[in-house]
VOROKOL-333266 format. One record per residue: residue number from 1; residue in three letters; x, y, z of N, C-alpha, C in turn. Coordinates in steps of 0.2 Angstrom, whole numbers. Layout:
<vexse resi="NUM" resn="ALA" n_east="X" n_north="Y" n_up="Z" ca_east="X" ca_north="Y" ca_up="Z" c_east="X" c_north="Y" c_up="Z"/>
...
# end
This chain:
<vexse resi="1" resn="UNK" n_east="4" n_north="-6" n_up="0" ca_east="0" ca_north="0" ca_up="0" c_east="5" c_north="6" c_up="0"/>
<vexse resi="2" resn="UNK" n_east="3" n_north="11" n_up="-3" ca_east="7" ca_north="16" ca_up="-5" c_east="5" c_north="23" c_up="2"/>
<vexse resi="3" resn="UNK" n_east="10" n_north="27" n_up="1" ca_east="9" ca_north="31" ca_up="8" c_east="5" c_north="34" c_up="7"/>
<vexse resi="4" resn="UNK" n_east="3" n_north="36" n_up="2" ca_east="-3" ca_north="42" ca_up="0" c_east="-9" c_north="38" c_up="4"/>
<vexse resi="5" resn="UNK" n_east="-11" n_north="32" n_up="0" ca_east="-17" ca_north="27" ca_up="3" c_east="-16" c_north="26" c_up="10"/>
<vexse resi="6" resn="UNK" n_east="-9" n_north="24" n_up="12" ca_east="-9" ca_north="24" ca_up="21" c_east="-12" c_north="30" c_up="22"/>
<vexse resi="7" resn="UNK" n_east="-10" n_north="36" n_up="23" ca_east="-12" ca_north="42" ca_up="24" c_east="-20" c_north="43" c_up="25"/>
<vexse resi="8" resn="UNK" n_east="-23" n_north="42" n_up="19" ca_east="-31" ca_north="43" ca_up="17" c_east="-33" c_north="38" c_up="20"/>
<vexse resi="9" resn="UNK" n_east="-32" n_north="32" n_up="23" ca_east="-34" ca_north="26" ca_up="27" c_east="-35" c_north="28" c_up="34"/>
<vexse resi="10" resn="UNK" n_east="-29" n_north="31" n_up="36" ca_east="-30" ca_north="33" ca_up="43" c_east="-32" c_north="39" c_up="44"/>
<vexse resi="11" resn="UNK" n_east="-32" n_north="43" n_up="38" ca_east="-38" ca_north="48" ca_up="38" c_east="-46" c_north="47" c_up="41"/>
<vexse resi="12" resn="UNK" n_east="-47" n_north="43" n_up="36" ca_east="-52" ca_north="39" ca_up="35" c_east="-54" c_north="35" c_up="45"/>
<vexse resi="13" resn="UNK" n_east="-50" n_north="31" n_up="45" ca_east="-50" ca_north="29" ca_up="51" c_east="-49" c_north="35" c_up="58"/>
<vexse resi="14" resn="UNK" n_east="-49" n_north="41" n_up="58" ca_east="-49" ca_north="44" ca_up="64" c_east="-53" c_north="48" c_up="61"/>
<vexse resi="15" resn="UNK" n_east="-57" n_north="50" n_up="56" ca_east="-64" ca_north="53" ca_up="55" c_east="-68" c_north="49" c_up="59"/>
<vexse resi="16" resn="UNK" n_east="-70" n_north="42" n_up="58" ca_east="-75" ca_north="38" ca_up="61" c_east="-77" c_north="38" c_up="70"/>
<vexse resi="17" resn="UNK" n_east="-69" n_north="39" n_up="71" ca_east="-69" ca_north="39" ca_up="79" c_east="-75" c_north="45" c_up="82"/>
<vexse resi="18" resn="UNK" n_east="-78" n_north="42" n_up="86" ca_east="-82" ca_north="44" ca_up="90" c_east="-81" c_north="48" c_up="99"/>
<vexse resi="19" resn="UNK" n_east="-76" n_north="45" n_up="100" ca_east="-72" ca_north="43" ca_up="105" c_east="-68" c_north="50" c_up="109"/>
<vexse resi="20" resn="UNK" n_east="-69" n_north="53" n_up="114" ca_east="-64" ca_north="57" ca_up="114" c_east="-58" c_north="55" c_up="116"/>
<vexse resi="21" resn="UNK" n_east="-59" n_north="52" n_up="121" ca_east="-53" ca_north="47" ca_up="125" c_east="-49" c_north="43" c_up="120"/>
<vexse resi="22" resn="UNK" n_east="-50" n_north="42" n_up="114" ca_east="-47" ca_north="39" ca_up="110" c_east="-44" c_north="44" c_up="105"/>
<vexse resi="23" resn="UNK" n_east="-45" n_north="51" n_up="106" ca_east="-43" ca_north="53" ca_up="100" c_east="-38" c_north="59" c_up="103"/>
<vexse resi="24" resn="UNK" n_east="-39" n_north="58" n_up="111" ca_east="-34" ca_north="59" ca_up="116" c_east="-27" c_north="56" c_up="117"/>
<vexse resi="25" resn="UNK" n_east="-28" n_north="51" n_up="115" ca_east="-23" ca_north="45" ca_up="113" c_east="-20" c_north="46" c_up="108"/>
<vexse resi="26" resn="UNK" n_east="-24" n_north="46" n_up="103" ca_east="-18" ca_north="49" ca_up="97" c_east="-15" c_north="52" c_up="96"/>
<vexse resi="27" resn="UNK" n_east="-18" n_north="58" n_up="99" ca_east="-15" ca_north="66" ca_up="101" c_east="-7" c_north="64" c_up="104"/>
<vexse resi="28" resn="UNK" n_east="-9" n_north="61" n_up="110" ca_east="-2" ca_north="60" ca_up="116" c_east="4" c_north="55" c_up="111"/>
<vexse resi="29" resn="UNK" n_east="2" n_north="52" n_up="106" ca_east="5" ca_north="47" ca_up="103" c_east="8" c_north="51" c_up="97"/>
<vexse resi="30" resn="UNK" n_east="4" n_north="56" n_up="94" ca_east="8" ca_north="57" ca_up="88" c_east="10" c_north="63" c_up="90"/>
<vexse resi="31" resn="UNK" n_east="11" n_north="68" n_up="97" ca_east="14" ca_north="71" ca_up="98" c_east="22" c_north="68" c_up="103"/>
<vexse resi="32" resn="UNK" n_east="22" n_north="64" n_up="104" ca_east="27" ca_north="61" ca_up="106" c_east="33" c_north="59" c_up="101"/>
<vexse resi="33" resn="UNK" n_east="29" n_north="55" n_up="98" ca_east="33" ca_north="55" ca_up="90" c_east="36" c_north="59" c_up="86"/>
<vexse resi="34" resn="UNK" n_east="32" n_north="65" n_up="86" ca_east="34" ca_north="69" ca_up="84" c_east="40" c_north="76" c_up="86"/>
<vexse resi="35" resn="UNK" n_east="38" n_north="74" n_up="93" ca_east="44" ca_north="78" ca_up="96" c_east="51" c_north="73" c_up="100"/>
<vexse resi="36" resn="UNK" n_east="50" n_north="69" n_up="98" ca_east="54" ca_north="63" ca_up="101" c_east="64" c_north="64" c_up="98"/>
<vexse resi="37" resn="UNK" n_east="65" n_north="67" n_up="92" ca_east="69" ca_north="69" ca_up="87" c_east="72" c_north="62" c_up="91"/>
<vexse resi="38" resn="UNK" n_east="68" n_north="55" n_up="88" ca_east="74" ca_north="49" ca_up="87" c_east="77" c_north="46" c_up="93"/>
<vexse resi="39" resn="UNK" n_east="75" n_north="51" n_up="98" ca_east="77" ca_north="47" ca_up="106" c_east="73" c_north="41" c_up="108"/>
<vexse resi="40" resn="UNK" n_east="77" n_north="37" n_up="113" ca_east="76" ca_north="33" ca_up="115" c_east="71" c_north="34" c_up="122"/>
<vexse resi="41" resn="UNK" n_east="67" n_north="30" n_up="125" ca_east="64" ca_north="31" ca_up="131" c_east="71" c_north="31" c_up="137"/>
<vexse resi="42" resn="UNK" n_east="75" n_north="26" n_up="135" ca_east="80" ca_north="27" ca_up="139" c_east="84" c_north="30" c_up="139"/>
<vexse resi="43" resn="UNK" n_east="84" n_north="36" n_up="136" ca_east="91" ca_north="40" ca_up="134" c_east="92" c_north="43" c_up="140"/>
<vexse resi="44" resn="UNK" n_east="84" n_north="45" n_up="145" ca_east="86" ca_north="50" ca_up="151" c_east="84" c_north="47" c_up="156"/>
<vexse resi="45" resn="UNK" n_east="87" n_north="39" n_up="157" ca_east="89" ca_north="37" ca_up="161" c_east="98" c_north="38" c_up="165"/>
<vexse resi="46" resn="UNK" n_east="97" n_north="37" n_up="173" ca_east="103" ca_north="36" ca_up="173" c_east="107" c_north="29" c_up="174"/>
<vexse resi="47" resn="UNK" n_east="113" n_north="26" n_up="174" ca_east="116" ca_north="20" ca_up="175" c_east="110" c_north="16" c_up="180"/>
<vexse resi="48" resn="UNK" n_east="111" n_north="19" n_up="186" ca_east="106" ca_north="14" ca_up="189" c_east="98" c_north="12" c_up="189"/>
<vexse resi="49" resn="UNK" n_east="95" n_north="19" n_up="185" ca_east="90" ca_north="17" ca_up="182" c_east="89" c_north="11" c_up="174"/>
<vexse resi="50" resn="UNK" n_east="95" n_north="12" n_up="171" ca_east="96" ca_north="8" ca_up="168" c_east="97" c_north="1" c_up="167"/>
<vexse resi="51" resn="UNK" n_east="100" n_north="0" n_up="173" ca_east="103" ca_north="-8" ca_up="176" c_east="97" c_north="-10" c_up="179"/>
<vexse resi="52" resn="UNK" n_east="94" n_north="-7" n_up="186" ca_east="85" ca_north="-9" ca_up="187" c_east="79" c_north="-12" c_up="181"/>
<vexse resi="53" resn="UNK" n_east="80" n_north="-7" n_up="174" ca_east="75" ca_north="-9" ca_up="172" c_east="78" c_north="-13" c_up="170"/>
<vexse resi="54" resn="UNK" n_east="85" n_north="-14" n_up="165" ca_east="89" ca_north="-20" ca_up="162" c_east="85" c_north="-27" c_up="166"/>
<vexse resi="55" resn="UNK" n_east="86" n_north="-26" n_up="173" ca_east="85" ca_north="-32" ca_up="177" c_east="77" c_north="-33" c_up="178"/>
<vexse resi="56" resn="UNK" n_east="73" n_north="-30" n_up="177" ca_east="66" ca_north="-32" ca_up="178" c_east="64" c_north="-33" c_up="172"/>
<vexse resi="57" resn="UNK" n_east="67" n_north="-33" n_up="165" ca_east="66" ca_north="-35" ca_up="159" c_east="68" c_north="-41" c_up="159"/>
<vexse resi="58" resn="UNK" n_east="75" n_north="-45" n_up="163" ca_east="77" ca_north="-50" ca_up="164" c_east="73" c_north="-56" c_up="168"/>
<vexse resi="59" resn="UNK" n_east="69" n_north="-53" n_up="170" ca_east="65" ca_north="-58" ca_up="177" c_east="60" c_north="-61" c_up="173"/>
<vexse resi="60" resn="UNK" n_east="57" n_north="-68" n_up="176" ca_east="53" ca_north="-72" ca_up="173" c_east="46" c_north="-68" c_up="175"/>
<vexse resi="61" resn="UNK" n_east="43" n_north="-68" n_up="166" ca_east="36" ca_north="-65" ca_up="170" c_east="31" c_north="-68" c_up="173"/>
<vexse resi="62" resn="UNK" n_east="32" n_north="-74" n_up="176" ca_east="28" ca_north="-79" ca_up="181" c_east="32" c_north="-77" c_up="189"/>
<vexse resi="63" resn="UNK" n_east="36" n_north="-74" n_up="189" ca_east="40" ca_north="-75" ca_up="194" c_east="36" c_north="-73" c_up="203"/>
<vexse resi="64" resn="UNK" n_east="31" n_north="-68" n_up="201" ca_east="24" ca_north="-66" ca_up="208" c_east="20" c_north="-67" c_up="205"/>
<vexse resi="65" resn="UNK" n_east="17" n_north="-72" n_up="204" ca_east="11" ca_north="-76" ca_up="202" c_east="11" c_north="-82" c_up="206"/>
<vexse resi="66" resn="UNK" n_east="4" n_north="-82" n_up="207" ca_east="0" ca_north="-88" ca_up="213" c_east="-4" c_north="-92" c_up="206"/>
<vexse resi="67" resn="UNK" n_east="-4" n_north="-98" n_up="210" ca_east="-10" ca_north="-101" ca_up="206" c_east="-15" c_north="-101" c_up="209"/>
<vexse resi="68" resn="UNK" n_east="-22" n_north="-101" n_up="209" ca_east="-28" ca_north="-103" ca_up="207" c_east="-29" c_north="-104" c_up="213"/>
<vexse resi="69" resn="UNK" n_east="-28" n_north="-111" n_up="214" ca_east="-30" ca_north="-115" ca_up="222" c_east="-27" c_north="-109" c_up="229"/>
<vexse resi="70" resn="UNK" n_east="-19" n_north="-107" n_up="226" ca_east="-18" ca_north="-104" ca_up="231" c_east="-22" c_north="-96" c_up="231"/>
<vexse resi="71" resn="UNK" n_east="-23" n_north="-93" n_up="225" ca_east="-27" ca_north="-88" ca_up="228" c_east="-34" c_north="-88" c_up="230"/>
<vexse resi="72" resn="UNK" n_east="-40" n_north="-94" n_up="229" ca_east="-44" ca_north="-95" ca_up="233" c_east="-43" c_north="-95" c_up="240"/>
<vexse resi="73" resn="UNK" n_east="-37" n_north="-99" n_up="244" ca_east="-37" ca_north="-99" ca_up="250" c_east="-34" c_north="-92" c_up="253"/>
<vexse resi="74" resn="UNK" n_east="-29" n_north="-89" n_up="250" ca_east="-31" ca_north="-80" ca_up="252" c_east="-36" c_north="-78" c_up="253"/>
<vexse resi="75" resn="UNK" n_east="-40" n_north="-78" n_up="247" ca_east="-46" ca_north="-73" ca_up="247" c_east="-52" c_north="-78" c_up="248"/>
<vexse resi="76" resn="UNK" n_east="-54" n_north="-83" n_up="254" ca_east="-57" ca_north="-85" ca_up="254" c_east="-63" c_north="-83" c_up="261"/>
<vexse resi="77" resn="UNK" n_east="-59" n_north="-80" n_up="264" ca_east="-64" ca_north="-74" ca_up="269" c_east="-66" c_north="-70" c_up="266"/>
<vexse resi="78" resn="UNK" n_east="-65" n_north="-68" n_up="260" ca_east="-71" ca_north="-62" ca_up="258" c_east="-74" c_north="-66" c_up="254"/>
<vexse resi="79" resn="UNK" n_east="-74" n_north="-70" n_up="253" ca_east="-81" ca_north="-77" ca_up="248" c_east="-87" c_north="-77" c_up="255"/>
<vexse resi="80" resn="UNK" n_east="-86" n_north="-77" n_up="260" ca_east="-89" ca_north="-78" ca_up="265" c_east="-95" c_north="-73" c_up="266"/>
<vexse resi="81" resn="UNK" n_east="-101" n_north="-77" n_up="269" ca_east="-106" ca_north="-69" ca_up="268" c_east="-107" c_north="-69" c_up="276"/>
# end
């Protein structure tokens, strides 16, 4: 698909929107991009904020997660009437 037709498409598609909150979103999104000049989210971090996130992108994403049986017997005093 050619840029022009992209352009016209999403034209087309934020006309339709009804939504303000959605069009609030766009807003925040293509002004970010816009003013971003090619930076990174992490460019203003510092070392240490670096190494944290490095390390919580490294963590297994099951790592504080219960299962099922165990989160019923937590929360099984407020089942109770």
């Amino acid at each position: 698909m050619s840029l022009f037709a992209r352009r016209a498409n999403l034209i087309q598609q934020i006309n339709a929107i009804k939504d303000e909150q959605t069009i609030e979103i766009l807003e925040e999104t293509l002004s970010f991009h816009l003013h971003s000049n090619d930076k990174d989210i992490t460019d203003g971090l510092n070392k240490y904020q670096l190494q944290e996130l490095s390390g919580l992108m490294e963590e297994p994403a099951e790592k504080d997660t219960i299962s099922e049986e165990e989160f019923r017997k937590l929360f099984a005093r407020w089942n109770t009437r």
